[in-house]
C-alpha positions as CSV (number, residue, x, y, z in Angstrom):
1,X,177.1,31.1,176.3
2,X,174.5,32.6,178.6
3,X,174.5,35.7,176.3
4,X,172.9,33.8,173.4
5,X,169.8,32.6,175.5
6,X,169.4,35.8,176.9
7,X,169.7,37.3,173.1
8,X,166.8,34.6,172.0
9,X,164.1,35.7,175.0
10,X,165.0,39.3,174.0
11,X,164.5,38.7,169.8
12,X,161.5,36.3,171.2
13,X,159.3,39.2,172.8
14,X,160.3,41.9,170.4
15,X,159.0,39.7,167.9
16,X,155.6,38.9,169.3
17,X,155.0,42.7,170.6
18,X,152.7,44.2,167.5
19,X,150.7,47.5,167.4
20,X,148.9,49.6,165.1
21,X,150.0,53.1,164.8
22,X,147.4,55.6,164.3
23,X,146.9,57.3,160.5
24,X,148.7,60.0,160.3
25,X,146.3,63.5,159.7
26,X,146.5,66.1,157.3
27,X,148.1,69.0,158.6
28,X,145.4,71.4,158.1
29,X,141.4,70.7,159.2
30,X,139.8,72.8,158.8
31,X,137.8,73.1,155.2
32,X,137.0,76.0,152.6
33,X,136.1,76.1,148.8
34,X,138.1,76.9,146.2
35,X,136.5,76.9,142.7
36,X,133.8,74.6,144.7
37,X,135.9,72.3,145.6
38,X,136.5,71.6,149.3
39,X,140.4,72.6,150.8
40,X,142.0,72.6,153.8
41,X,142.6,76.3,154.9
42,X,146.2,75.7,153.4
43,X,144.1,75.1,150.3
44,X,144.8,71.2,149.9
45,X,142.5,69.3,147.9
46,X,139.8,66.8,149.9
47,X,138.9,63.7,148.7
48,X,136.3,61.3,149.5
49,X,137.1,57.4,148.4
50,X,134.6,55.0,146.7
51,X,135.4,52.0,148.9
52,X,134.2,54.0,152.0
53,X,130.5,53.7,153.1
54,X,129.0,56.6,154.9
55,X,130.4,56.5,158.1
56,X,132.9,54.2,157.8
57,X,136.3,54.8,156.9
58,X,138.3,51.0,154.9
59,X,141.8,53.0,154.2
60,X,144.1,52.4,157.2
61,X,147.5,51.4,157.3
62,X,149.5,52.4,154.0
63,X,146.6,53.8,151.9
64,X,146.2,56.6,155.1
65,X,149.7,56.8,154.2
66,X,149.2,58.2,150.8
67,X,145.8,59.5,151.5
68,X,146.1,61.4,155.2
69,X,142.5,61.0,157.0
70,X,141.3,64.7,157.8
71,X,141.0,65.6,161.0
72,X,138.3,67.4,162.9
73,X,138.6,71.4,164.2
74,X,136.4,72.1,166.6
75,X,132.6,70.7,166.3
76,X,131.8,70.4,162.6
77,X,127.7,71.3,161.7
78,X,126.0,70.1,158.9
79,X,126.5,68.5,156.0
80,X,130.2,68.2,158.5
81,X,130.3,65.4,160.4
82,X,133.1,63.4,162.6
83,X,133.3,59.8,162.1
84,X,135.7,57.4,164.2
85,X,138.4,55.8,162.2
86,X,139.5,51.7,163.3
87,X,141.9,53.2,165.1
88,X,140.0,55.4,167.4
89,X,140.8,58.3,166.0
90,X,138.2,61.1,164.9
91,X,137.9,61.6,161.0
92,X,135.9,64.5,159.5
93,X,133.3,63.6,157.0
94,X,131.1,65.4,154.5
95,X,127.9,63.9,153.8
96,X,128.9,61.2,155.9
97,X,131.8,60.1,153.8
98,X,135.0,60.4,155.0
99,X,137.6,63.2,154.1
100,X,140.8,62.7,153.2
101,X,144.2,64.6,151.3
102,X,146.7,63.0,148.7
103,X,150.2,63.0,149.9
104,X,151.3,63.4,145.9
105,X,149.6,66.7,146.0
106,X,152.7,69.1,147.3
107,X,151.1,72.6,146.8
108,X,148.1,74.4,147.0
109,X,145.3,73.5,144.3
110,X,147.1,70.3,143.3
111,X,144.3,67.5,142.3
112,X,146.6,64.9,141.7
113,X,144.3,62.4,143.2
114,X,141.2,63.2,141.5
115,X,139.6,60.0,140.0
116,X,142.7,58.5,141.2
117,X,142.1,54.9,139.9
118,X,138.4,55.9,139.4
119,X,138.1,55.5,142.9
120,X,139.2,58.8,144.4
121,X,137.2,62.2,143.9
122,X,137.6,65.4,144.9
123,X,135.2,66.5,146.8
124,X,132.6,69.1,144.7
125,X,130.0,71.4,147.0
């Protein structure tokens, strides 16, 4: 009988413990053209999202799941910038929006995600 208190503190602080984990990054930061579209140096697609505001990065949790923020290499200049994401972490942004690549885009030069629910755009220089 002393087990099942000790059971119900244990489930009783695992349950209240919650934390946010950080978005997972794209692999690959940092950014070239291809046909004038920005890449990653492994030539992913970069996409900017419509619900962003410059500076400001709204997809945590699962949507940086399916859209990986893009991380800073190095110190980014101009129209580059870094941004920092609700999480802490540093985002790279062009024009001030943020950066991000489509986890349904598996090779290079995939656009799967381009106007991705109209709100999702590859990212044109």
């Amino acid at each position: 009988m002393k087990l099942l208190p000790l059971s119900l503190l244990t489930l009783s602080l695992l349950s209240s413990l919650s934390f946010v984990a950080p978005a997972a990054f794209a692999e690959e930061m940092a950014i070239t053209k291809a046909d004038d579209i920005l890449v990653t140096t492994s030539g992913m697609t970069v996409y900017t999202f419509d619900n962003d505001t410059a500076g400001k990065s709204v997809c945590n949790g699962p949507c940086a799941a399916n859209w990986p923020p893009v991380a800073p290499k190095g110190t980014p200049s101009a129209p580059f910038s870094v941004i920092k994401r609700d999480d802490g972490s540093p985002q790279l942004a062009f024009n001030g929006k943020p950066l991000y690549t489509f986890a349904a885009d598996k090779k290079a030069g995939d656009r799967n995600g381009d106007n991705f629910k109209n709100i999702w755009h590859v990212v044109k220089n």
